[in-house]
N, CA, C and O atoms as a Maestro MAE file, in Angstrom:
{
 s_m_m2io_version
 :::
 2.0.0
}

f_m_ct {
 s_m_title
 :::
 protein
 m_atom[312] {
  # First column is atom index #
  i_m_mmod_type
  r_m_x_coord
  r_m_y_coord
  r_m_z_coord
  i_m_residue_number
  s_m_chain_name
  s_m_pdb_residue_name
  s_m_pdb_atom_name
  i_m_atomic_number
  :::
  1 25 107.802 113.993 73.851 1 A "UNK " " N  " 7
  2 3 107.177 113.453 75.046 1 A "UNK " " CA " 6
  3 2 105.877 114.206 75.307 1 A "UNK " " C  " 6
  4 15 105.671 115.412 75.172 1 A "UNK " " O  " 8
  5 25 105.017 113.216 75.721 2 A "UNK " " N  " 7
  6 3 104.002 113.894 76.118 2 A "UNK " " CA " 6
  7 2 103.173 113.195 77.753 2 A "UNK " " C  " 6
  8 15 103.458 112.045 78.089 2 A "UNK " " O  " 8
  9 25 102.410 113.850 78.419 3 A "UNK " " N  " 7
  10 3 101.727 113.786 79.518 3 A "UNK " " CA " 6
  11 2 101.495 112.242 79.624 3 A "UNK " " C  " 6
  12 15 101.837 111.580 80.604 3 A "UNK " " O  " 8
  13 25 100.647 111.550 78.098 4 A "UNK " " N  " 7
  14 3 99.896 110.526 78.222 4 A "UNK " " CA " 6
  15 2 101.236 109.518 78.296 4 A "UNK " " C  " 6
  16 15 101.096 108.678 79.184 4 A "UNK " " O  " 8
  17 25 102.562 109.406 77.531 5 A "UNK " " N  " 7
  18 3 103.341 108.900 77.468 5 A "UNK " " CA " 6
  19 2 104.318 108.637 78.675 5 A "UNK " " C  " 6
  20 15 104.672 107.498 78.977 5 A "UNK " " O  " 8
  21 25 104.833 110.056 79.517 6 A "UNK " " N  " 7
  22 3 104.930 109.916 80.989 6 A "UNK " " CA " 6
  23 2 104.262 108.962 81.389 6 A "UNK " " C  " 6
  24 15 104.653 107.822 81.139 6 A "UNK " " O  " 8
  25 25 103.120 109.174 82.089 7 A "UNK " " N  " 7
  26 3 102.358 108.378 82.375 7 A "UNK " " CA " 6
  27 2 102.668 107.034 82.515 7 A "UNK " " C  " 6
  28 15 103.146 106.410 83.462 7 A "UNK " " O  " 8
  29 25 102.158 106.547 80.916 8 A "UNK " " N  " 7
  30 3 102.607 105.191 80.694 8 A "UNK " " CA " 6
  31 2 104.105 104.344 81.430 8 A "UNK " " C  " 6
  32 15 104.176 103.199 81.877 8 A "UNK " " O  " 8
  33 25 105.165 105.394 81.335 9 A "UNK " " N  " 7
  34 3 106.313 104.751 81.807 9 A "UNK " " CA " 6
  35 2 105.899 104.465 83.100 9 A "UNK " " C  " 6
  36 15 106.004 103.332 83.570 9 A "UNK " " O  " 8
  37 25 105.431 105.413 83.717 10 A "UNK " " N  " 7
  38 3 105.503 105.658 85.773 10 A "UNK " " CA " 6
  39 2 104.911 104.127 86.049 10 A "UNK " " C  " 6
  40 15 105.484 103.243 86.686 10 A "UNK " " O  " 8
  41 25 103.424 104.035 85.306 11 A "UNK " " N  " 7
  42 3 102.864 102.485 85.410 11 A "UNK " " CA " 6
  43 2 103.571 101.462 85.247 11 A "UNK " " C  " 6
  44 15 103.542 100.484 85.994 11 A "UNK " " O  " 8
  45 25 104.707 101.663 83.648 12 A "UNK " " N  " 7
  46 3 105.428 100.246 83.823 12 A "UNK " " CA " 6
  47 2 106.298 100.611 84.821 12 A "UNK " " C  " 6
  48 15 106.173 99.769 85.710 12 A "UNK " " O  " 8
  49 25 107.120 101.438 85.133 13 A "UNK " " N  " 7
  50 3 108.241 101.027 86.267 13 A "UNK " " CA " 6
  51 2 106.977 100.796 87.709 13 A "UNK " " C  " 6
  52 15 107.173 99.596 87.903 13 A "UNK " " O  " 8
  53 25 106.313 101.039 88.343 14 A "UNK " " N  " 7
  54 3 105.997 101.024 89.098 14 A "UNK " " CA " 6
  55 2 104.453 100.430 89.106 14 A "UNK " " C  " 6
  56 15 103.376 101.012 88.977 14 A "UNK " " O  " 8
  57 25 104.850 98.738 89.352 15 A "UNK " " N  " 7
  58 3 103.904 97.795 89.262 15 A "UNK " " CA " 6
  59 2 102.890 97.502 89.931 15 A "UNK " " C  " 6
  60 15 102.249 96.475 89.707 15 A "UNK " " O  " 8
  61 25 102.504 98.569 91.092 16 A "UNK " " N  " 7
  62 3 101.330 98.260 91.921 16 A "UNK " " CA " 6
  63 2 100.472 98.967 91.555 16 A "UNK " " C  " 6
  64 15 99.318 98.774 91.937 16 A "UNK " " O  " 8
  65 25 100.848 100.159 90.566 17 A "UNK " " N  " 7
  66 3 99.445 101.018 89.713 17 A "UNK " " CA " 6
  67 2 98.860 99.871 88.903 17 A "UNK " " C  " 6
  68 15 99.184 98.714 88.636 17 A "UNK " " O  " 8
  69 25 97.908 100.654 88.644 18 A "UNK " " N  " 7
  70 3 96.986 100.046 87.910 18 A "UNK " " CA " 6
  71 2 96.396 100.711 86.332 18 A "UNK " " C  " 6
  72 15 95.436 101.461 86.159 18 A "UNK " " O  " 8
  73 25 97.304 100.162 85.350 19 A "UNK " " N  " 7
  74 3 96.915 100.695 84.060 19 A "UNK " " CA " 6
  75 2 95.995 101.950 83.916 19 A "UNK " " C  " 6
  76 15 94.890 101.496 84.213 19 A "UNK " " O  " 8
  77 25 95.839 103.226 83.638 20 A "UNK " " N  " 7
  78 3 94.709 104.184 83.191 20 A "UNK " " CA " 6
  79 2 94.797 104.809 85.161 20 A "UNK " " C  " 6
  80 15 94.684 106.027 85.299 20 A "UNK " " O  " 8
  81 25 94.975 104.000 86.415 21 A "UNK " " N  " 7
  82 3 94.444 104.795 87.409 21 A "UNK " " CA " 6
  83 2 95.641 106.192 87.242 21 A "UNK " " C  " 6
  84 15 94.919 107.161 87.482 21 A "UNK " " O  " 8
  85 25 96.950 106.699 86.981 22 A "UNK " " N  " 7
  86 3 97.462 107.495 87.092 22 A "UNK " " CA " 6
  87 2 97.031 108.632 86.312 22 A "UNK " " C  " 6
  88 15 96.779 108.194 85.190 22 A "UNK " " O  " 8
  89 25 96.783 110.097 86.361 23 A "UNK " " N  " 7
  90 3 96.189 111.297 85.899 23 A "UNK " " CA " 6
  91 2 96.905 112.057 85.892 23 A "UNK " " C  " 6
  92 15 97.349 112.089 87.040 23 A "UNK " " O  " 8
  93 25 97.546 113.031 85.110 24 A "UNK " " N  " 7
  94 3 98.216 114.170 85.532 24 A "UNK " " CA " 6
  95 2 97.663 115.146 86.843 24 A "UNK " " C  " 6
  96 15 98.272 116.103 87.323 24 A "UNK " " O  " 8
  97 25 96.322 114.610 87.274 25 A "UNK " " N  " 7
  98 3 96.105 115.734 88.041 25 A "UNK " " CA " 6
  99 2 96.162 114.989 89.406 25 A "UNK " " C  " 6
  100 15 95.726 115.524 90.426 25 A "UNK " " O  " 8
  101 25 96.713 113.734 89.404 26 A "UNK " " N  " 7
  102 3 97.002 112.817 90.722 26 A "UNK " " CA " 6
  103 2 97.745 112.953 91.391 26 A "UNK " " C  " 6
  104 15 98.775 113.169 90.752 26 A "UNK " " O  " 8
  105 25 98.039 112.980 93.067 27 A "UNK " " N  " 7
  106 3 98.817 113.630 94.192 27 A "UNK " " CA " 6
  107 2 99.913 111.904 93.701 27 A "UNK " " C  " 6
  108 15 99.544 110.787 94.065 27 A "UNK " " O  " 8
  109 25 100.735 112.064 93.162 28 A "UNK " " N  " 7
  110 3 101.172 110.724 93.097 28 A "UNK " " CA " 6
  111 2 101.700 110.325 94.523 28 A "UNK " " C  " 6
  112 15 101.795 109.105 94.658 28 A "UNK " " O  " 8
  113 25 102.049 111.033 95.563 29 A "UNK " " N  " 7
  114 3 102.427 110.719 96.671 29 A "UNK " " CA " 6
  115 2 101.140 109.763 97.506 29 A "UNK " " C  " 6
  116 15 101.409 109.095 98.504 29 A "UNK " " O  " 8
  117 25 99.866 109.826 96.968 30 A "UNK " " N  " 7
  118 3 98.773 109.312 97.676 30 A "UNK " " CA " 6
  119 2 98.455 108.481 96.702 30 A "UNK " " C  " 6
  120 15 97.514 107.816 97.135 30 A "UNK " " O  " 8
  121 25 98.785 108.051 95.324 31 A "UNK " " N  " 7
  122 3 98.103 106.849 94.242 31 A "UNK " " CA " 6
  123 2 99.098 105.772 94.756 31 A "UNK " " C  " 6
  124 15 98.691 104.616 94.875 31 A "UNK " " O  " 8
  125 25 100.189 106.041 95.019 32 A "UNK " " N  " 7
  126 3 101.122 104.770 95.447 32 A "UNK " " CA " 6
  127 2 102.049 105.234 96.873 32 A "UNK " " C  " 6
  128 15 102.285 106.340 97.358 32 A "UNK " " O  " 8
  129 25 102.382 104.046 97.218 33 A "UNK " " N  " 7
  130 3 103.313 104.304 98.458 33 A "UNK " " CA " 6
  131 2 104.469 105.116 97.860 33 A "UNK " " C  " 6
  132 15 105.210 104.815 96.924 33 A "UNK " " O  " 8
  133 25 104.444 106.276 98.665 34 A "UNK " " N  " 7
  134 3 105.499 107.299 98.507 34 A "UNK " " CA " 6
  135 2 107.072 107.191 99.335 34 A "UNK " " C  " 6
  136 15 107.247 108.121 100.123 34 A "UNK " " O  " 8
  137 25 107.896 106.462 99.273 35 A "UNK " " N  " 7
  138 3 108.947 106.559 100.697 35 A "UNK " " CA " 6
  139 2 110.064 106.830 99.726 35 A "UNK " " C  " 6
  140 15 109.838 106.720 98.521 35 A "UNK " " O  " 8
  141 25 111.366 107.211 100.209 36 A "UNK " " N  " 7
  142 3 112.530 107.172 99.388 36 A "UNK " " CA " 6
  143 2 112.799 106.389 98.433 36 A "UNK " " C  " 6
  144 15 113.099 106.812 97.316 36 A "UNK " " O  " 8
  145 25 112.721 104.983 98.770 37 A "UNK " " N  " 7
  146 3 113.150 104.017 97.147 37 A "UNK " " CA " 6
  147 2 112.541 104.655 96.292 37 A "UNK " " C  " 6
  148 15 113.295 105.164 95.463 37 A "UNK " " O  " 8
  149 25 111.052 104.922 96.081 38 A "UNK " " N  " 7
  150 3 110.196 105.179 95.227 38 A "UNK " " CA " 6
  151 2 110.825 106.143 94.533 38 A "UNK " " C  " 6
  152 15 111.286 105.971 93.405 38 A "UNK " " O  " 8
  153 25 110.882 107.396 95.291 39 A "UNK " " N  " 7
  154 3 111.709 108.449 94.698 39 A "UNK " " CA " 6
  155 2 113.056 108.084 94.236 39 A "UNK " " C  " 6
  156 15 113.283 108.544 93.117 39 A "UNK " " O  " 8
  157 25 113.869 107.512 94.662 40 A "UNK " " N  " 7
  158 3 114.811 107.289 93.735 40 A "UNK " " CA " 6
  159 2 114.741 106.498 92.251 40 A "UNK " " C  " 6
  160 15 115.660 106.475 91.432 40 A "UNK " " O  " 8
  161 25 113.578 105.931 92.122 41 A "UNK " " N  " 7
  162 3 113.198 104.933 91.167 41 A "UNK " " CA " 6
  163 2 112.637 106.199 90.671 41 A "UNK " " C  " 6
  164 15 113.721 106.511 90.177 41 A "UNK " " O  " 8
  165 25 111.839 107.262 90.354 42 A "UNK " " N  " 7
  166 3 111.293 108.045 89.623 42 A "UNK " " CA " 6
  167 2 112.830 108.911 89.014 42 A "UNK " " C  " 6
  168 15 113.239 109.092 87.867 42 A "UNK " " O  " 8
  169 25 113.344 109.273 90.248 43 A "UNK " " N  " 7
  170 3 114.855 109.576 89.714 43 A "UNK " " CA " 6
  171 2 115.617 109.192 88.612 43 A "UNK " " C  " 6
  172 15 116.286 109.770 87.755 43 A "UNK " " O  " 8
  173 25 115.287 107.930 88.917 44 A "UNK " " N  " 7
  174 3 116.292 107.081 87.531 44 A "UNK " " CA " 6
  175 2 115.627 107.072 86.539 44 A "UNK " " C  " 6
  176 15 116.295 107.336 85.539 44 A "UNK " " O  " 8
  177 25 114.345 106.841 86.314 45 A "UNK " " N  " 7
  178 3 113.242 106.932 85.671 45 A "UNK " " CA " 6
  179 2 113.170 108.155 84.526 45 A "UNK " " C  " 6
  180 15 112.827 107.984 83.356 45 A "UNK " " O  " 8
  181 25 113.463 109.081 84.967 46 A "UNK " " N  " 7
  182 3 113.332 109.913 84.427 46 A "UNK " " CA " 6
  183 2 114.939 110.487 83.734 46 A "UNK " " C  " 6
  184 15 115.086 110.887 82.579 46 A "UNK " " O  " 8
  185 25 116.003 110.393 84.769 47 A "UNK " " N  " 7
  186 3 117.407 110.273 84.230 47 A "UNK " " CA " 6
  187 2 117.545 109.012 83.133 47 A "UNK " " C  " 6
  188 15 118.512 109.269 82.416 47 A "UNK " " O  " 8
  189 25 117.161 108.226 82.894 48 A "UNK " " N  " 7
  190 3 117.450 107.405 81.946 48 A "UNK " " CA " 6
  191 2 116.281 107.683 80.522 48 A "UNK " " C  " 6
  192 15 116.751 107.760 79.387 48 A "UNK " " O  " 8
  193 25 115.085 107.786 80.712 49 A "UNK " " N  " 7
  194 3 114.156 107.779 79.710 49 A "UNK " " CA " 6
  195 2 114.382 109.454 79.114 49 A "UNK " " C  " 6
  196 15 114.363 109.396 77.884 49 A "UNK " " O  " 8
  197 25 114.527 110.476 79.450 50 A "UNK " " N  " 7
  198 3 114.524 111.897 79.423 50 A "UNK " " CA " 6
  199 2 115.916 112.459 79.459 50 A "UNK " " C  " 6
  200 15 116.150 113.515 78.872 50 A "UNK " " O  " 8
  201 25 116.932 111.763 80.169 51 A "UNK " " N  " 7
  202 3 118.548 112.850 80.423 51 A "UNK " " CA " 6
  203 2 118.022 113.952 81.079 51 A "UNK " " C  " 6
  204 15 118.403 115.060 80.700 51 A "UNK " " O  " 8
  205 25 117.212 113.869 82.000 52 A "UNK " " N  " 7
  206 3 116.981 115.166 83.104 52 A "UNK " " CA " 6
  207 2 116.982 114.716 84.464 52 A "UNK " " C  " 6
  208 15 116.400 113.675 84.769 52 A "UNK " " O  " 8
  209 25 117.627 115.461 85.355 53 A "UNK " " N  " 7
  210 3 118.016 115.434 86.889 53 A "UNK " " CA " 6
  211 2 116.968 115.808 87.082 53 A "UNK " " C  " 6
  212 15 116.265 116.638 86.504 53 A "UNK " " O  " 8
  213 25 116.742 114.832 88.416 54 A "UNK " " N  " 7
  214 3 115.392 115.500 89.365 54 A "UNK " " CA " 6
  215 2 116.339 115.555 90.465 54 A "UNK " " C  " 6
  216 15 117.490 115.118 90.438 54 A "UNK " " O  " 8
  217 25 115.663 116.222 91.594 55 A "UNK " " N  " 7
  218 3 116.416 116.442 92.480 55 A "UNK " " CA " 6
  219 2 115.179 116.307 93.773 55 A "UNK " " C  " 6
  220 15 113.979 116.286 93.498 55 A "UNK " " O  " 8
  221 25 115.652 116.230 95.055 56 A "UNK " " N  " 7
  222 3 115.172 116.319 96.131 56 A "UNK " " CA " 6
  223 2 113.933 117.469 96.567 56 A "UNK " " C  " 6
  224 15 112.854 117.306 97.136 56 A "UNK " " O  " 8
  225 25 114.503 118.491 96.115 57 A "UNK " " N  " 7
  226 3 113.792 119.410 96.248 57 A "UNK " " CA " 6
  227 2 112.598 119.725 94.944 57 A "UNK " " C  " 6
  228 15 111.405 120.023 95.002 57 A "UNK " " O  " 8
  229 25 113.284 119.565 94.095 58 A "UNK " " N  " 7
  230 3 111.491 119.149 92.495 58 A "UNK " " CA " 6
  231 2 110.541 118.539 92.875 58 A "UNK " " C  " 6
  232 15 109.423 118.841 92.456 58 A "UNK " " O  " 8
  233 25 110.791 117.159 94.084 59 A "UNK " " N  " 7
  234 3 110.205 116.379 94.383 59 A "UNK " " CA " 6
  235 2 109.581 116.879 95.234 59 A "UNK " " C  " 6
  236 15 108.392 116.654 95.010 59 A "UNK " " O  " 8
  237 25 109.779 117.735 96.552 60 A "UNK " " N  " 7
  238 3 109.129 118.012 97.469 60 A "UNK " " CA " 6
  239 2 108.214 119.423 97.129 60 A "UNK " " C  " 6
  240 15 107.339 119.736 97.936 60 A "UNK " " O  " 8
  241 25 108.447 120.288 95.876 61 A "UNK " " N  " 7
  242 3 107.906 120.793 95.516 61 A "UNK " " CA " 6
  243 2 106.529 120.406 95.039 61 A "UNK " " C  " 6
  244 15 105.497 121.008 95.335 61 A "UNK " " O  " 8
  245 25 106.605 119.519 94.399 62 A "UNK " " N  " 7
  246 3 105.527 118.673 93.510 62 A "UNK " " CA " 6
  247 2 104.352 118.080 93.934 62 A "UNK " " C  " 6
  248 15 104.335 117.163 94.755 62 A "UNK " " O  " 8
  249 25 103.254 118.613 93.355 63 A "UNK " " N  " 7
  250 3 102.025 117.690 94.227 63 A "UNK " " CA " 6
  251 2 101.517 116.927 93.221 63 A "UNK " " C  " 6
  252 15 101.365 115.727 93.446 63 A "UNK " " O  " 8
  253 25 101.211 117.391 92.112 64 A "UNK " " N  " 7
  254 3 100.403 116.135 91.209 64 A "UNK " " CA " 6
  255 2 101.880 115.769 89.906 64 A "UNK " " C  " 6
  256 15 102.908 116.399 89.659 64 A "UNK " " O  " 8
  257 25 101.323 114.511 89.356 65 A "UNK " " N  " 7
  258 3 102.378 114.083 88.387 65 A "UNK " " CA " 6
  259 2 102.433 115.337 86.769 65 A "UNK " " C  " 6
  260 15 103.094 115.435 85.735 65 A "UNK " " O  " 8
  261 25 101.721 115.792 87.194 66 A "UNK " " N  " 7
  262 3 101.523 117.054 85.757 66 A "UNK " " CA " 6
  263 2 102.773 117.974 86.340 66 A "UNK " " C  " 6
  264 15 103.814 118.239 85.739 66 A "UNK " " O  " 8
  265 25 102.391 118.388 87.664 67 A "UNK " " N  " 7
  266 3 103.920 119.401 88.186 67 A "UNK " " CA " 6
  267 2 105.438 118.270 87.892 67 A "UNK " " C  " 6
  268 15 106.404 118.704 87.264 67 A "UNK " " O  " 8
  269 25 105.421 117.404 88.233 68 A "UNK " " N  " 7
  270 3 106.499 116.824 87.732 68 A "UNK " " CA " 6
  271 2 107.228 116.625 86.261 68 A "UNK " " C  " 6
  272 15 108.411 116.607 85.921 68 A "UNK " " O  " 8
  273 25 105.687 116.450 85.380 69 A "UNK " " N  " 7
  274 3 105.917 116.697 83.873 69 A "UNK " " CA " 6
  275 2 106.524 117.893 83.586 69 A "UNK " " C  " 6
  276 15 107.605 118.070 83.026 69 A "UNK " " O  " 8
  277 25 105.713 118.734 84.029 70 A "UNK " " N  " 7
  278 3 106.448 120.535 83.529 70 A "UNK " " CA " 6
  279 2 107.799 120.661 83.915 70 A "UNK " " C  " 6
  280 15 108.558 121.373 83.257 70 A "UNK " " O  " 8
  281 25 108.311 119.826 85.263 71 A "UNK " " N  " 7
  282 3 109.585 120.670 85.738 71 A "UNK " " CA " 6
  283 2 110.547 119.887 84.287 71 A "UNK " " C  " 6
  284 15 111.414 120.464 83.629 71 A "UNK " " O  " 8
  285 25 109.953 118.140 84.051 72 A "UNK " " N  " 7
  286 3 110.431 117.723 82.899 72 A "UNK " " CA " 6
  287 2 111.134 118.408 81.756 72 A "UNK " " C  " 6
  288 15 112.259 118.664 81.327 72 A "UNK " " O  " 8
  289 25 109.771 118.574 81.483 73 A "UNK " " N  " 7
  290 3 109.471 119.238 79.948 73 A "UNK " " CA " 6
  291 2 110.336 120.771 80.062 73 A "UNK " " C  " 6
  292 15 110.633 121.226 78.957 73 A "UNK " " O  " 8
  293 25 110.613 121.308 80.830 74 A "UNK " " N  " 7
  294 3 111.050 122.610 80.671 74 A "UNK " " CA " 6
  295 2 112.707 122.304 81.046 74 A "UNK " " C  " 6
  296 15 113.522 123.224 81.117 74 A "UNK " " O  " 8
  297 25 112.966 121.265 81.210 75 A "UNK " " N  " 7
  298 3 114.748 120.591 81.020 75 A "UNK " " CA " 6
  299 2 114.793 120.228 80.452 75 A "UNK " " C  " 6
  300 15 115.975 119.883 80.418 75 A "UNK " " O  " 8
  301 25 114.174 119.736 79.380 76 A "UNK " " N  " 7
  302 3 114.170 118.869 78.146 76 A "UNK " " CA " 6
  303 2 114.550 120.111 77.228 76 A "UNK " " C  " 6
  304 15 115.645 120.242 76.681 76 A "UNK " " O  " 8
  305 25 113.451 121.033 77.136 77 A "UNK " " N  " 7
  306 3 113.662 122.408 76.143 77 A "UNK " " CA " 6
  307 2 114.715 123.067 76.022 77 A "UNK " " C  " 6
  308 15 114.968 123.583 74.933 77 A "UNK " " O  " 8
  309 25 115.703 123.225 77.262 78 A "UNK " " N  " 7
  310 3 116.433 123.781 77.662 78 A "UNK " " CA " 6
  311 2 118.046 123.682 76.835 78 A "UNK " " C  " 6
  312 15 118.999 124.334 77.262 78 A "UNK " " O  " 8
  :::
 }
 m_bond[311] {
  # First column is bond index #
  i_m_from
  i_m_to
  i_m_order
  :::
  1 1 2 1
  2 2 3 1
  3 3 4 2
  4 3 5 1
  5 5 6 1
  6 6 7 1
  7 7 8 2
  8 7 9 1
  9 9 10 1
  10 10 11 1
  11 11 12 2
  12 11 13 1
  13 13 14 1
  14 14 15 1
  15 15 16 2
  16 15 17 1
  17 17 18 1
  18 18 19 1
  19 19 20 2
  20 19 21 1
  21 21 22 1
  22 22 23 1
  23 23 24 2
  24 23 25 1
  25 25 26 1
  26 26 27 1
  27 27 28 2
  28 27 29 1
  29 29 30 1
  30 30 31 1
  31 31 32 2
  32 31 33 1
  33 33 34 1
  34 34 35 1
  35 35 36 2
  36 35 37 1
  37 37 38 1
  38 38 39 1
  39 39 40 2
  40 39 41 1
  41 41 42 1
  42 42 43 1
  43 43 44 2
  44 43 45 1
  45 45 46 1
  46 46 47 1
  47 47 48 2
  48 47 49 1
  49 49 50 1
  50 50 51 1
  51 51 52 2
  52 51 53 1
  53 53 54 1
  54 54 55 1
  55 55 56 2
  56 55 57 1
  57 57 58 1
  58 58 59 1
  59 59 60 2
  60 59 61 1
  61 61 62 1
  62 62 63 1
  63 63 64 2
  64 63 65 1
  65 65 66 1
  66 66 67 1
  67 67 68 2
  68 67 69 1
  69 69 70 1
  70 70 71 1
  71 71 72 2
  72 71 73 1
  73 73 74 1
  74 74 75 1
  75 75 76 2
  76 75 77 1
  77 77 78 1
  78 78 79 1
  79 79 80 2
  80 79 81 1
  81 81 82 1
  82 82 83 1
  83 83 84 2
  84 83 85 1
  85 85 86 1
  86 86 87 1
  87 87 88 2
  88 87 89 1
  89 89 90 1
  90 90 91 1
  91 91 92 2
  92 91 93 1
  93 93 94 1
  94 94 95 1
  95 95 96 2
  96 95 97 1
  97 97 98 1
  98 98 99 1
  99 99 100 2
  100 99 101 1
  101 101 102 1
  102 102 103 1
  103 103 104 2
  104 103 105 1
  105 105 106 1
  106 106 107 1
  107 107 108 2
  108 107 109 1
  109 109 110 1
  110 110 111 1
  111 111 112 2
  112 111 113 1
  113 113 114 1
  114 114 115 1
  115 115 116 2
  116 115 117 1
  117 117 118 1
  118 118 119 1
  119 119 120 2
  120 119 121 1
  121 121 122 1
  122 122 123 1
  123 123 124 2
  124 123 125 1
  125 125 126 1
  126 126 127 1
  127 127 128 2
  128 127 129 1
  129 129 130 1
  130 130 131 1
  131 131 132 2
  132 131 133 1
  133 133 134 1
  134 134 135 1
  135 135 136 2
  136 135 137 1
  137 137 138 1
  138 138 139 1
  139 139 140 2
  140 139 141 1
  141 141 142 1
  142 142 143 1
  143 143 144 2
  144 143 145 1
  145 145 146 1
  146 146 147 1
  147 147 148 2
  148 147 149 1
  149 149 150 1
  150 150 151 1
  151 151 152 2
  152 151 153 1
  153 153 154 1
  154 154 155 1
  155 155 156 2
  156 155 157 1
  157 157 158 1
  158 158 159 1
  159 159 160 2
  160 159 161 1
  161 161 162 1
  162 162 163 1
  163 163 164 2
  164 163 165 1
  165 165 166 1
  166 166 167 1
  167 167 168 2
  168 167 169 1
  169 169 170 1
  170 170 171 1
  171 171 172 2
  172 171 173 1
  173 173 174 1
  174 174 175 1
  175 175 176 2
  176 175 177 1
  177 177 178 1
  178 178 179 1
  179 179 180 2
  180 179 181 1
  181 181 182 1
  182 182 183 1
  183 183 184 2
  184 183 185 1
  185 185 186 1
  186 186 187 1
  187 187 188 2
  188 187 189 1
  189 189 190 1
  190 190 191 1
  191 191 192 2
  192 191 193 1
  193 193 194 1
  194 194 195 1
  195 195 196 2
  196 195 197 1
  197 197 198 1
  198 198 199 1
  199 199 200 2
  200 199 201 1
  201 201 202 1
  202 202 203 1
  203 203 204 2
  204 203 205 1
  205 205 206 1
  206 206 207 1
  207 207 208 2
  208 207 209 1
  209 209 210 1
  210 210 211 1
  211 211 212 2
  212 211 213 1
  213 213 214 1
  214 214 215 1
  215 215 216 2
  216 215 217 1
  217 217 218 1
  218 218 219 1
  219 219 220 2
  220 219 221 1
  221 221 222 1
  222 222 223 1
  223 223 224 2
  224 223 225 1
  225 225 226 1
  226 226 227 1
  227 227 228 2
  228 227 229 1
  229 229 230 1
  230 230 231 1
  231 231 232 2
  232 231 233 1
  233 233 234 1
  234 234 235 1
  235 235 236 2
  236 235 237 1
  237 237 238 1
  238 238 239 1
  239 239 240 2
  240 239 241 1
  241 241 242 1
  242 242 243 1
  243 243 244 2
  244 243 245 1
  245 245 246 1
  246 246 247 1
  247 247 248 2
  248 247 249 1
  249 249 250 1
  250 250 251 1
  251 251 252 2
  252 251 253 1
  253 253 254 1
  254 254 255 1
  255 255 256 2
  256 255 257 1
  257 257 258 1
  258 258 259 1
  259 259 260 2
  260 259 261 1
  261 261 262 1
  262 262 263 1
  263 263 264 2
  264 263 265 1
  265 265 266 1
  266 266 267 1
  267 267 268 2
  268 267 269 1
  269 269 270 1
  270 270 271 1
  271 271 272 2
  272 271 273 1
  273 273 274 1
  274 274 275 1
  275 275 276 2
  276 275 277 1
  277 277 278 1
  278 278 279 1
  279 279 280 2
  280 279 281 1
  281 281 282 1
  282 282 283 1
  283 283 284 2
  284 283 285 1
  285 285 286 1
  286 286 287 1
  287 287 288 2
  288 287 289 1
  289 289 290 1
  290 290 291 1
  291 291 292 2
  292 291 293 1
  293 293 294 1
  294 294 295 1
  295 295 296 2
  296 295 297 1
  297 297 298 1
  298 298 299 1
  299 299 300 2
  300 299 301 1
  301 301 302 1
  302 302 303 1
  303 303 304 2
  304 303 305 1
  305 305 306 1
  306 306 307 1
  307 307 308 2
  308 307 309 1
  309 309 310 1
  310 310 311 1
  311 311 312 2
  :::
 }
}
């Protein structure tokens, strides 16, 4: 897995982005409407494509989608 590949998924599950606008260095809470469903849809998102738990608190930690990659990538290694 990589950054550019993330990416790609977040756009297809979540259809009001717009191809290329998502960045690792993007507050994803401000590129799209942020409310609970959302987060649970990144939840699954990532539990199904990866086999890694996110949790409530990863999330509220997190400001751009790159911090979300790392907490990824370093459960993946694990």
């Amino acid at each position: 897995m990589d950054i550019k590949e993330f990416i790609l998924k977040i756009e297809e599950e979540f259809t009001d982005l717009k191809p290329g606008e998502l960045k690792p260095e993007s507050k994803f809470r401000e590129v799209f409407e942020w409310n609970s469903m959302n987060a649970l849809i990144l939840i699954a998102l990532v539990s199904t494509e990866y086999d890694v738990t996110l949790n409530a608190e990863d999330l509220i930690k997190s400001i751009h989608v790159n911090d979300i990659y790392i907490i990824i990538e370093s459960r993946i290694n694990k």
